[in-house]
C-alpha positions as CSV (number, residue, x, y, z in Angstrom):
1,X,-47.0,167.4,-100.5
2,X,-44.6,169.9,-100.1
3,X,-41.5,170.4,-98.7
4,X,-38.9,172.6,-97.0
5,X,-35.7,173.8,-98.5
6,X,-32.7,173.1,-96.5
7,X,-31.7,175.7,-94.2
8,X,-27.8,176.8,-95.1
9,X,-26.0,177.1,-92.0
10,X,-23.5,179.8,-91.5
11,X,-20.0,179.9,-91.3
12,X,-18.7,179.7,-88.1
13,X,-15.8,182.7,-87.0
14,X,-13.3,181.4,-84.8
15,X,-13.9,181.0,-81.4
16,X,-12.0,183.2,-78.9
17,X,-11.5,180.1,-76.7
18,X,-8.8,178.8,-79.8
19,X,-6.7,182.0,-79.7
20,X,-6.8,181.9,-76.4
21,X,-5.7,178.5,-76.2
22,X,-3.0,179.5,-78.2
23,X,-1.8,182.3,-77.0
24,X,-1.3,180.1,-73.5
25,X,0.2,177.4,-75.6
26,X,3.0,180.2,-77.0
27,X,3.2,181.5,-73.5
28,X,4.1,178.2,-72.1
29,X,6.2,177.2,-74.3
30,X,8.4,180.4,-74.1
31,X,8.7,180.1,-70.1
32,X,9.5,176.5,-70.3
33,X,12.0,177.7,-73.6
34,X,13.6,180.5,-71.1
35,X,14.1,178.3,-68.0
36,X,15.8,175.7,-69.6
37,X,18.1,178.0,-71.5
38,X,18.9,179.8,-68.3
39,X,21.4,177.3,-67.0
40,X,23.2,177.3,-70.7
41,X,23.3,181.1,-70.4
42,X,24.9,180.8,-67.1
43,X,26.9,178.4,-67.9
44,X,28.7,180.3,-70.4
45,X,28.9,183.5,-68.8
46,X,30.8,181.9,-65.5
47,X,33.1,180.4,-68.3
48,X,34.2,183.7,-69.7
49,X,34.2,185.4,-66.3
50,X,37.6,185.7,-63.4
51,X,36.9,183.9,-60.5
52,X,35.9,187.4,-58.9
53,X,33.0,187.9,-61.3
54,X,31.5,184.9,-60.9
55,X,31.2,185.1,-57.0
56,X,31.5,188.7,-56.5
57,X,28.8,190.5,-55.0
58,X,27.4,193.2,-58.1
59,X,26.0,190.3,-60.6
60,X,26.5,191.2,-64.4
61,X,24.4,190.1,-66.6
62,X,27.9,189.2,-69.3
63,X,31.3,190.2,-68.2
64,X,32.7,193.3,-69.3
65,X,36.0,191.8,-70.8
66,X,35.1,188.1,-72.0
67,X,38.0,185.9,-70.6
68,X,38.7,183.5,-73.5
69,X,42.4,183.2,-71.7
70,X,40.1,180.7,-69.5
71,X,40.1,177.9,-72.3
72,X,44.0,178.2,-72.4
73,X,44.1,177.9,-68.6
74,X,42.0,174.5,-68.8
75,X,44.1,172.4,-71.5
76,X,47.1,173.9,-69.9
77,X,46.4,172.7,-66.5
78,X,49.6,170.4,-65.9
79,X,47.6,168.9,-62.7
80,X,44.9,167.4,-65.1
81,X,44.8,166.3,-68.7
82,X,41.4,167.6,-69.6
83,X,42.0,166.9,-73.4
84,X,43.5,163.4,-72.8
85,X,39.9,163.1,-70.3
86,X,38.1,164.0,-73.3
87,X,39.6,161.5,-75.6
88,X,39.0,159.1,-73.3
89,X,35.1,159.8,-72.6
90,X,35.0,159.7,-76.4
91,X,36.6,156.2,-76.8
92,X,34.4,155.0,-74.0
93,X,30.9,156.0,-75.3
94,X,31.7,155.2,-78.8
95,X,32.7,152.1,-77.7
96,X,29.9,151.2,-75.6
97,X,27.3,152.2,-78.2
98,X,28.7,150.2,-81.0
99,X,28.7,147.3,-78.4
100,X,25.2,147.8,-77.3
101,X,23.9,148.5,-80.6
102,X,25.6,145.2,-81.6
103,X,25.1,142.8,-79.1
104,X,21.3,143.8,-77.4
105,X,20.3,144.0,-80.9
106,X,21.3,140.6,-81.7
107,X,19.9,139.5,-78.4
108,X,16.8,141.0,-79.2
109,X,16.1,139.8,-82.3
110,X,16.7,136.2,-81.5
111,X,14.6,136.7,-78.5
112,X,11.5,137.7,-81.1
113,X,12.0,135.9,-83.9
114,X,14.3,132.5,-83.3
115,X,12.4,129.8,-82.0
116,X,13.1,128.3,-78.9
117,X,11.2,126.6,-75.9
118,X,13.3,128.6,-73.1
119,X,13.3,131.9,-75.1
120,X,10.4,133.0,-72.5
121,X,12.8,131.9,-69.7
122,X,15.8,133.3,-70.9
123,X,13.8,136.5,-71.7
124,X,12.7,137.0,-67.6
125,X,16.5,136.3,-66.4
126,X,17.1,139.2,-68.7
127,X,14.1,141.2,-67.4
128,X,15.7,139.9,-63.4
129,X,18.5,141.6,-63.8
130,X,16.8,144.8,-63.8
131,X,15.5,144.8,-61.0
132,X,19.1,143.8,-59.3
133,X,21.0,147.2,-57.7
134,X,23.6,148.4,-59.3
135,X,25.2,148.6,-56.1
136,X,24.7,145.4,-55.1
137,X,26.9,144.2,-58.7
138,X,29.1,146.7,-58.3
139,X,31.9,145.1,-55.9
140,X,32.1,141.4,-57.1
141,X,32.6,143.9,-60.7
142,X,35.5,145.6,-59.8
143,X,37.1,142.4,-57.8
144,X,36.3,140.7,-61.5
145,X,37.9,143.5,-63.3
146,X,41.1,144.2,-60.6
147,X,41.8,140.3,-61.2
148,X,42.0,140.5,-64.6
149,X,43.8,143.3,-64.4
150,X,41.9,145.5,-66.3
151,X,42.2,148.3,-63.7
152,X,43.2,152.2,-65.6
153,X,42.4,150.4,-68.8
154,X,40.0,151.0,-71.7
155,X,39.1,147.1,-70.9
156,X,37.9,147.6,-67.6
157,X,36.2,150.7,-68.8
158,X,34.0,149.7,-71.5
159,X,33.5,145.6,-71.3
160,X,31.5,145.3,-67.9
161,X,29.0,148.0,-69.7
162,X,28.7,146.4,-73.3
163,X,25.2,144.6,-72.2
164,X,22.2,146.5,-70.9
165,X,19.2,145.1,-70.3
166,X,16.8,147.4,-70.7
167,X,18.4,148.0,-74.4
168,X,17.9,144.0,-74.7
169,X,14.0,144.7,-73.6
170,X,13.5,147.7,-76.0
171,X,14.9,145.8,-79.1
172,X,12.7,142.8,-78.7
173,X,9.7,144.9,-78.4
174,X,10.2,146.8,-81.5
175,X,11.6,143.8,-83.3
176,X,8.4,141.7,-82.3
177,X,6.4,144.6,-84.3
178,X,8.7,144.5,-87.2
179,X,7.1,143.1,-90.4
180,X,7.7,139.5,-91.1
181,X,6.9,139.7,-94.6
182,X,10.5,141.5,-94.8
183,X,11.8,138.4,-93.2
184,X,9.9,135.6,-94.8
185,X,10.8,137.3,-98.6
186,X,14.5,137.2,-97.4
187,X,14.3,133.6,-96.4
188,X,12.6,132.8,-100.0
189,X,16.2,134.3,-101.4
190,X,18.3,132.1,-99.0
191,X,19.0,134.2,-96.1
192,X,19.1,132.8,-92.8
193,X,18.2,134.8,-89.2
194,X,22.1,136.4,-89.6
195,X,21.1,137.3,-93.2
196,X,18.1,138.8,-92.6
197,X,18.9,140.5,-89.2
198,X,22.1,142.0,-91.1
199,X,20.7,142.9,-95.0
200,X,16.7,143.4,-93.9
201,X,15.8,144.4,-90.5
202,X,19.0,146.5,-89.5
203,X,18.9,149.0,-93.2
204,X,15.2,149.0,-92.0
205,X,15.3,150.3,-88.6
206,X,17.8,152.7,-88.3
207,X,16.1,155.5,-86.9
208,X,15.6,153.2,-83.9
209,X,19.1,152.4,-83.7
210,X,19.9,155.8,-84.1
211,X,17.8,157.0,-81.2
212,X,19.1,153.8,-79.1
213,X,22.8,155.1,-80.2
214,X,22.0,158.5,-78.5
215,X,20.9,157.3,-75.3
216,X,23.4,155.1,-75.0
217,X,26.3,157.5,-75.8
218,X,25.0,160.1,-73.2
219,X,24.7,157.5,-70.8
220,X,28.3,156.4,-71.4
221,X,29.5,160.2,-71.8
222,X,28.0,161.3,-68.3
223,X,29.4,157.7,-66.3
224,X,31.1,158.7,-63.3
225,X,31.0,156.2,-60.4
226,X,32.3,152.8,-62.6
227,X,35.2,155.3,-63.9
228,X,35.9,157.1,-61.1
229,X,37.0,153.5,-59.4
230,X,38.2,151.6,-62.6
231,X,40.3,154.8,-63.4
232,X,42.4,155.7,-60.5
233,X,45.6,157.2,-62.6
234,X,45.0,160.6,-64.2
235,X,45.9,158.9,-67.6
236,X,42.3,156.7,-67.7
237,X,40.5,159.7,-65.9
238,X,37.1,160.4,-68.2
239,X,35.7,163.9,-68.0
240,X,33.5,163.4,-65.7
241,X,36.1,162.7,-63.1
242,X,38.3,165.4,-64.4
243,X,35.9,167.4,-63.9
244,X,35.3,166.7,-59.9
245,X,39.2,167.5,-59.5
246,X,38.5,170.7,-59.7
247,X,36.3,171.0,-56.3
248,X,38.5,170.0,-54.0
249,X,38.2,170.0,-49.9
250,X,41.4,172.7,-50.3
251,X,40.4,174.6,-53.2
252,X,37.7,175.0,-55.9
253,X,38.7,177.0,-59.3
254,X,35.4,178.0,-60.3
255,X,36.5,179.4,-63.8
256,X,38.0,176.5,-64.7
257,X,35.2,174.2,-63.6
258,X,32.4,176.0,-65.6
259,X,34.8,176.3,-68.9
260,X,35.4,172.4,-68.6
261,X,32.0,172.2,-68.1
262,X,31.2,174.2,-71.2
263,X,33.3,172.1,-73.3
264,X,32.6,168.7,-72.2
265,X,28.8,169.7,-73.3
266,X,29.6,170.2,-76.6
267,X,30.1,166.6,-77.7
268,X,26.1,165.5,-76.5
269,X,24.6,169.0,-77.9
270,X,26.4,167.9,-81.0
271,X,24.7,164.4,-80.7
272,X,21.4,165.4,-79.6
273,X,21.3,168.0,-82.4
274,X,22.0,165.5,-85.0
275,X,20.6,162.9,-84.2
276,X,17.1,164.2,-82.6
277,X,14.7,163.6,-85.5
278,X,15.9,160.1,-86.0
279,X,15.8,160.0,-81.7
280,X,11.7,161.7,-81.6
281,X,10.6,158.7,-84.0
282,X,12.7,155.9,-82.6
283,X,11.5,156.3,-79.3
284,X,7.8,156.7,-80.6
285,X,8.1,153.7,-82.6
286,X,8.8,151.6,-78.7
287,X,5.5,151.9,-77.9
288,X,6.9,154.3,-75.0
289,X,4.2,157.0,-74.1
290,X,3.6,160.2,-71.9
């Protein structure tokens, strides 16, 4: 009986189809790269340009003498207080993240792990109010807020957006994946739900709460509509509405619009460039796809 020796295959090159595939994948990515930095790009050349630049008729690709004078103009701008605007964005976002963090988180967990014969229950009221308009909430708010007199106050500001949920929804979901064997060796030590929420789950989820944190605090940084009515005196403006007072039916100071603009950007681009590793695998570990 005989038998045939194995025939030895030979190595394969690399097809053209992958370096092709490549090179479109490179190619792609530096057009989508280029259009997205082209609004950054224009947004800093308006802010270093005169008023004459920026809507003359000969477009430049930079101005020939950068105007850093502009940044001057815009925190010393008697008619608006664009650094106490600032301040006041920043106090509201930080303010409503902690808050968020804190109390969807706690609504979350007890919503997966506590048990409780209306938790379902409670859980769709929670899922009902998403599907309420905002605009439908947002006059019986402000007759709430004006009669507690919370009107051109941090209060008014930050308290009627301390509870989201869609946050609330999130942090069940990812705490109904969490690993109970964390939970159930914490009990064996004598911690309770607080315990273990606080000294287990928490330490063991923070790039979650980080990317939950980052959401939130652009959402709170870019409000406009709740603080334009809650803050009608200059003092409580936030950025945002500082930033419309500069377009007005009378005039529209284009320098100083795109400089504000420049600098009220730097605080999420900060953010975002911090916290984006910890934001990539948070949202991946929601279960949130495409």
């Amino acid at each position: 009986m005989t038998t045939t020796a194995p025939q030895l295959r030979k190595p394969r090159g690399k097809k053209r189809g992958g370096v092709l595939g490549n090179t479109g994948l490179y190619l792609a990515t530096g057009v989508a790269a280029f259009l997205f930095l082209v609004p950054f790009y224009l947004l800093v050349r308006n802010a270093l340009s005169t008023d004459a630049e920026i809507t003359g008729e000969h477009w430049k690709f930079f101005p020939t003498h950068l105007q850093w004078s502009n940044v001057s103009d815009l925190f010393d701008d008697t008619s608006v207080d664009f650094a106490r605007s600032m301040w006041n964005s920043l106090v509201v976002a930080v303010s409503m993240t902690v808050g968020i963090l804190l109390i969807c988180s706690l609504a979350g967990y007890a919503l997966a792990r506590i048990p409780y014969k209306h938790s379902n229950k409670i859980f769709y009221l929670v899922l009902g109010t998403l599907m309420v308009p905002t605009a439908v909430t947002f006059v019986p708010s402000f007759v709430l807020v004006s009669s507690l007199g919370w009107v051109d106050t941090y209060r008014g500001l930050i308290i009627p957006g301390l509870f989201s949920g869609f946050t609330c929804f999130l942090f069940r979901q990812y705490f109904l994946g969490f690993p109970k064997e964390l939970e159930e060796a914490a009990r064996v030590d004598g911690l309770g739900y607080w315990g273990a929420y606080w000294k287990v789950v928490v330490p063991n989820s923070l790039n979650f709460f980080a990317a939950i944190a980052t959401i939130t605090f652009i959402s709170g940084w870019n409000a406009f509509l709740w603080p334009l009515v809650i803050g009608q005196d200059p003092g409580a403006w936030t950025v945002q509405v500082a930033l419309s007072s500069y377009m007005t039916n009378q005039t529209v100071v284009f320098h100083q619009i795109f400089m504000a603009t420049a600098i009220s950007i730097l605080p999420l681009i900060f953010v975002f460039l911090f916290l984006q590793r910890w934001l990539v695998q948070g949202i991946a570990q929601t279960g949130i796809k495409g």
